[in-house]
C-alpha positions in Angstrom: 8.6 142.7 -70.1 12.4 141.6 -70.6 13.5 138.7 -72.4 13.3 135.7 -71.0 16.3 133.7 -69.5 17.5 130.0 -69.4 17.9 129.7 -65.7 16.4 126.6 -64.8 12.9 127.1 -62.4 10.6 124.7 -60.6 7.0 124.2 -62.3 5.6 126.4 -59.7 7.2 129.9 -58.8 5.9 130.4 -55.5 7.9 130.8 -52.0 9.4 127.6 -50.8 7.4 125.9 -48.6 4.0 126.6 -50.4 3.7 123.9 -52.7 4.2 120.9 -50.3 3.7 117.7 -51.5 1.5 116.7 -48.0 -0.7 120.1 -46.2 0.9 121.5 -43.2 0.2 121.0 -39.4 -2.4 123.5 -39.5 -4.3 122.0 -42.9 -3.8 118.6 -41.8 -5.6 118.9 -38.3 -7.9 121.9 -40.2 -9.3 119.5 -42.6 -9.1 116.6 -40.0 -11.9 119.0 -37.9 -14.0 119.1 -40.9 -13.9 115.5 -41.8 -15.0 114.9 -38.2 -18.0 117.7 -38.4 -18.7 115.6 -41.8 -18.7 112.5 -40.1 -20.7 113.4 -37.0 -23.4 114.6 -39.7 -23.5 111.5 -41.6 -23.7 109.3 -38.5 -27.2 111.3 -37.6 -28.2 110.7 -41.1 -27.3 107.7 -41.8 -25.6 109.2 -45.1 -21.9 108.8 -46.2 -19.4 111.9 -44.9 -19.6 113.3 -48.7 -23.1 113.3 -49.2 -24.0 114.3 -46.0 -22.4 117.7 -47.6 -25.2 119.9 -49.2 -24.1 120.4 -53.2 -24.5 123.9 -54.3 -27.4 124.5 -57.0 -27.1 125.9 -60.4 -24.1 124.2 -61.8 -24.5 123.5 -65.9 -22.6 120.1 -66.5 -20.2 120.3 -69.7 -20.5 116.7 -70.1 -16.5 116.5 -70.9 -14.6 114.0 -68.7 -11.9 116.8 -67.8 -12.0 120.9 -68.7 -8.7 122.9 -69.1 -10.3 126.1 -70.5 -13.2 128.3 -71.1 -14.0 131.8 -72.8 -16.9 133.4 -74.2 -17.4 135.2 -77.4 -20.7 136.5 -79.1 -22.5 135.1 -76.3 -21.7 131.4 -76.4 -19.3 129.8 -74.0 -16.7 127.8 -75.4 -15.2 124.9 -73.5 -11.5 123.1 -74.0 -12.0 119.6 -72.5 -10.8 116.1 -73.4 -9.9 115.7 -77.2 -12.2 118.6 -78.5 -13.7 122.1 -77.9 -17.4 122.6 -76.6 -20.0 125.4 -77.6 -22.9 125.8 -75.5 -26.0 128.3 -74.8 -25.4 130.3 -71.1 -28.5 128.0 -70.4 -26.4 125.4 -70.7 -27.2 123.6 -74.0 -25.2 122.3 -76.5 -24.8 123.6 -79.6 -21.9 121.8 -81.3 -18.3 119.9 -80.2 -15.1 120.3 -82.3 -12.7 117.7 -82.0 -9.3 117.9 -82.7 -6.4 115.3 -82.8 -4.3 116.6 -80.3 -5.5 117.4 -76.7 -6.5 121.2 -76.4 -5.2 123.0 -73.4 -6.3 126.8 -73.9 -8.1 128.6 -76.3 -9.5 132.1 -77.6 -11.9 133.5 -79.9 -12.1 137.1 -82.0 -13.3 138.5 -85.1 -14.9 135.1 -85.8 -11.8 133.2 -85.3 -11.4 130.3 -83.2 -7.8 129.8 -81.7 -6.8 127.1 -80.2 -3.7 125.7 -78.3 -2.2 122.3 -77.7 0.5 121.8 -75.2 3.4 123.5 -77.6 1.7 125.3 -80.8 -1.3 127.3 -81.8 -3.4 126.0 -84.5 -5.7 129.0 -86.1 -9.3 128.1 -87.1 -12.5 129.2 -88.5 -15.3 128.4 -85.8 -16.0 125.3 -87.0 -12.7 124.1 -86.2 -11.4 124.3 -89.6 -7.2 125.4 -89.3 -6.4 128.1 -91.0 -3.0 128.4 -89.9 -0.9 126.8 -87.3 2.5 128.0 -85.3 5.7 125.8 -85.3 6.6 123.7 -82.1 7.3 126.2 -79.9 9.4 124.7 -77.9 10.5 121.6 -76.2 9.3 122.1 -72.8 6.0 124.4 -73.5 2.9 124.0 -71.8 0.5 126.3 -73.1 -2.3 127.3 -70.2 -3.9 130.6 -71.6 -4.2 132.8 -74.6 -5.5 136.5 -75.2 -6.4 137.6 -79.0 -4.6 141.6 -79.1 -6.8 144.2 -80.9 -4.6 143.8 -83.8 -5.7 140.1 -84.2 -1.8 139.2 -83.1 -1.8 136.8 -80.3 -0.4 136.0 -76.4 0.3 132.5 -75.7 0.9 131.7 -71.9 3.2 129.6 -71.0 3.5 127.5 -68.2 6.4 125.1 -69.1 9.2 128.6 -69.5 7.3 130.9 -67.4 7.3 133.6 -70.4 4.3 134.5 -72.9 5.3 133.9 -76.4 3.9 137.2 -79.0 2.7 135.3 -82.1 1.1 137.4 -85.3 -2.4 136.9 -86.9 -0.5 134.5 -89.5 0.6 132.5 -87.1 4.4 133.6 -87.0 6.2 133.9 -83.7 6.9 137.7 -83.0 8.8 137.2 -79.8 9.1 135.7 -76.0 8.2 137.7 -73.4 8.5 137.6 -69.9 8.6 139.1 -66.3 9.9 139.6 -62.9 12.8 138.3 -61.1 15.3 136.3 -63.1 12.8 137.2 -66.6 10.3 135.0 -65.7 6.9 134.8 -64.4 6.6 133.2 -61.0 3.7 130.3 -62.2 2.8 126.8 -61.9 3.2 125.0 -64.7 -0.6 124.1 -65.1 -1.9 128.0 -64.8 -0.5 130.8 -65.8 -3.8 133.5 -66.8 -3.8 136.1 -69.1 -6.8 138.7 -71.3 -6.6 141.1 -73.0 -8.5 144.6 -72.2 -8.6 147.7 -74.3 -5.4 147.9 -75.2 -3.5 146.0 -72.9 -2.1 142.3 -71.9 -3.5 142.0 -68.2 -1.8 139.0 -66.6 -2.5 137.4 -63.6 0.8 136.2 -61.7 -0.3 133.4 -59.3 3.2 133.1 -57.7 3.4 136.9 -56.8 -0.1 137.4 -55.6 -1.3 140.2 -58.1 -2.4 141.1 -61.3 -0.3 143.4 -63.5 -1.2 145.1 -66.5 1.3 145.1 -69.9 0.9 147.5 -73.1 1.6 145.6 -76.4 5.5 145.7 -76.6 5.1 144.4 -72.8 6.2 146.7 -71.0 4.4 147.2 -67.4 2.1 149.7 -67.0 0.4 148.8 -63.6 0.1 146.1 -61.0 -1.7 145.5 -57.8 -2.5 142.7 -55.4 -0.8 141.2 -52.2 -0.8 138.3 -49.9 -3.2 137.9 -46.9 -5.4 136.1 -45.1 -8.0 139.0 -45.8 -10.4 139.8 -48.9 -8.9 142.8 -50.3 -6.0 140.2 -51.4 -5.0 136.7 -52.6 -4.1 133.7 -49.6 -2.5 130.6 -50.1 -0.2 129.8 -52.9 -0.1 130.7 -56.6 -3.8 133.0 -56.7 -5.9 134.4 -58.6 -6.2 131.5 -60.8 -8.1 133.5 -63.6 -8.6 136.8 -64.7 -11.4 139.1 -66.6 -11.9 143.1 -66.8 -14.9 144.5 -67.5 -16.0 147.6 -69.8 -15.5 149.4 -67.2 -11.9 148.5 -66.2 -12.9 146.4 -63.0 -11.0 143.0 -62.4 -12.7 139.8 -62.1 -10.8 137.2 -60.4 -11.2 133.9 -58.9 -8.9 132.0 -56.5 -8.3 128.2 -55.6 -7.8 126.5 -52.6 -11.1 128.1 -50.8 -12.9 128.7 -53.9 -14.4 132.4 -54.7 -14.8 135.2 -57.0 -14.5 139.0 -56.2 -14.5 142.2 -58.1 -12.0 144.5 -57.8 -11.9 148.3 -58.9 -9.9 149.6 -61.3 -7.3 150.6 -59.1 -7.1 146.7 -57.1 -9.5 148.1 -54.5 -11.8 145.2 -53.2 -15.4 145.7 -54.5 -17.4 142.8 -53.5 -17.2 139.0 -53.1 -19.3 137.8 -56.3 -19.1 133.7 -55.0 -18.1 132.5 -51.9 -16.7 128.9 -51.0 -20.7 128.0 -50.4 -21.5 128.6 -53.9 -18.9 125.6 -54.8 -19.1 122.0 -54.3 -16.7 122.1 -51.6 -16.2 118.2 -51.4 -15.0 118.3 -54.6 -12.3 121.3 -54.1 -11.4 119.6 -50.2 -11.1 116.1 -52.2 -8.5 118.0 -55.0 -6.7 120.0 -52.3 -5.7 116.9 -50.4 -5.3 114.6 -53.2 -1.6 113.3 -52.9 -1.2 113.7 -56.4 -2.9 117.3 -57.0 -2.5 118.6 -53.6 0.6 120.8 -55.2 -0.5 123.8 -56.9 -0.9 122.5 -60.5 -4.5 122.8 -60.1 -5.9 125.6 -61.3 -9.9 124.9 -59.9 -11.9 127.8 -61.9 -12.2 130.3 -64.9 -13.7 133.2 -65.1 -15.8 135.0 -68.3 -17.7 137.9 -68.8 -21.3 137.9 -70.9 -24.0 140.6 -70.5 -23.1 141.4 -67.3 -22.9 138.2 -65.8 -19.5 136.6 -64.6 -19.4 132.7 -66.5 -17.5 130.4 -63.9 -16.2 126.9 -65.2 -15.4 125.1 -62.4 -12.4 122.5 -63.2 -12.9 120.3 -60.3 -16.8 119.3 -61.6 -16.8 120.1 -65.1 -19.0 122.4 -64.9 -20.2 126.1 -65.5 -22.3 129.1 -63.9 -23.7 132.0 -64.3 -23.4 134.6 -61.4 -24.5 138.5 -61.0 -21.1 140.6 -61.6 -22.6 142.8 -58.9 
């Protein structure tokens, strides 16, 4: 990765003409079918356009008002929503909520260590919650999204608000900014930007470029793959895959906005299998999101993905929920 620059960037990096503030001619009368299918239903039913709209089963609610992140480590899934950080069971009960003073937008946890971050610092904590250590501002215009704990305990720190990924040690010390692409940043939304780490490397998801590309520890590239299209094998619309995991084996699971779904790719970006498609989603709720005037822009990320025992964990932003699906 190179150091990062001061040119000034929009929030989102994607090709002009992606992030519109309205949906084009072909959403608007796209949408405007489905509404009408939706409609013609609930007239036969006697049911409202929404409900008449079957709601997929399985969902786990998180009970939080709003959801901004989600991991899983030693086979609990922990939740980032409203003023605190959920633990629950993969059956979907609640074990304990940490709250915290400031909002928490991202978080990660190794070797026992809960990490958490706010909009522009890291506070360091035992896994009740308890800091340990906590970074300086880091600064002005940071918007933290994502975070990935390196094997070394040092940590990544996603940043939406400059577009780089700030290098920060296991004492909380800033290391260095790092970033990538044309004009040294990462082409992201402000809202999203996804990173993990896997083995020994920073694998980073870049929304605005369509791929997933693959960083050793002094960040410099080692791999990418991914492209735009219409088709499976790659990412459509603007600013996907919204999340990232690998598993053991090196395979990539990723998950996408706009139609929600989750695929598995080999290690070499090959298309393996569609894990969840748009069906398994409350649809309503992503169509409602999608064309919101205020959200309809690409600051909404939609889903997270999370490996346990084999199983992919999906939080789904737009519900506030989670579930468990078959990685294959």
């Amino acid at each position: 990765m190179s150091k990062p620059k001061t040119n000034p960037s929009s929030d989102c990096g994607c090709s002009p003409g992606d992030c519109e503030p309205n949906p084009s001619r072909r959403q608007f009368f796209s949408r405007g079918a489905q509404s009408i299918a939706a409609i013609g239903v609930a007239m036969q039913t006697g049911t409202s356009a929404n409900a008449a709209k079957p709601k997929p089963s399985g969902w786990l609610p998180t009970g939080l008002g709003q959801t901004r992140d989600m991991t899983v480590a030693d086979s609990l899934v922990y939740v980032a929503g409203d003023s605190s950080v959920a633990v629950f069971k993969p059956s979907g009960k609640l074990l304990r909520k940490i709250e915290f003073s400031l909002t928490p937008r991202c978080l990660a946890v190794a070797k026992r260590r809960l990490v958490v971050g706010f909009r522009d610092r890291l506070w360091l904590c035992d896994l009740d919650g308890k800091p340990i250590a906590k970074t300086k501002r880091l600064a002005k215009g940071a918007a933290l999204t994502s975070l990935a704990i390196a094997g070394d305990g040092s940590i990544y720190a996603a940043d939406g608000g400059s577009s780089t990924i700030w290098h920060i040690d296991s004492s909380g010390e800033v290391l260095e900014q790092l970033a990538g692409g044309k004009g040294g940043r990462f082409a992201v939304p402000k809202s999203f930007f996804p990173i993990t780490w896997a083995g020994d490397s920073l694998v980073v998801a870049h929304p605005g470029r369509h791929r997933v590309e693959r960083y050793d520890a002094d960040g410099e590239l080692q791999s990418r793959w991914g492209k735009r299209t219409r088709g499976l094998d790659g990412f459509t619309g603007c600013c996907n895959p919204v999340s990232v995991a690998v598993t053991d084996s090196g395979e990539f699971v990723t998950a996408e906005r706009g139609q929600p779904r989750i695929k598995l790719f080999d290690r070499d970006g090959k298309l393996r299998t569609v894990i969840a498609e748009p069906e398994a989603f409350d649809t309503t709720e992503h169509e409602r999101v999608d064309t919101d005037t205020e959200l309809v822009t690409c600051q909404n990320g939609g889903i997270e993905v999370a490996l346990l025992d084999g199983q992919v964990v999906a939080l789904d932003h737009t519900t506030a929920s989670f579930r468990l699906f078959d990685l294959a």
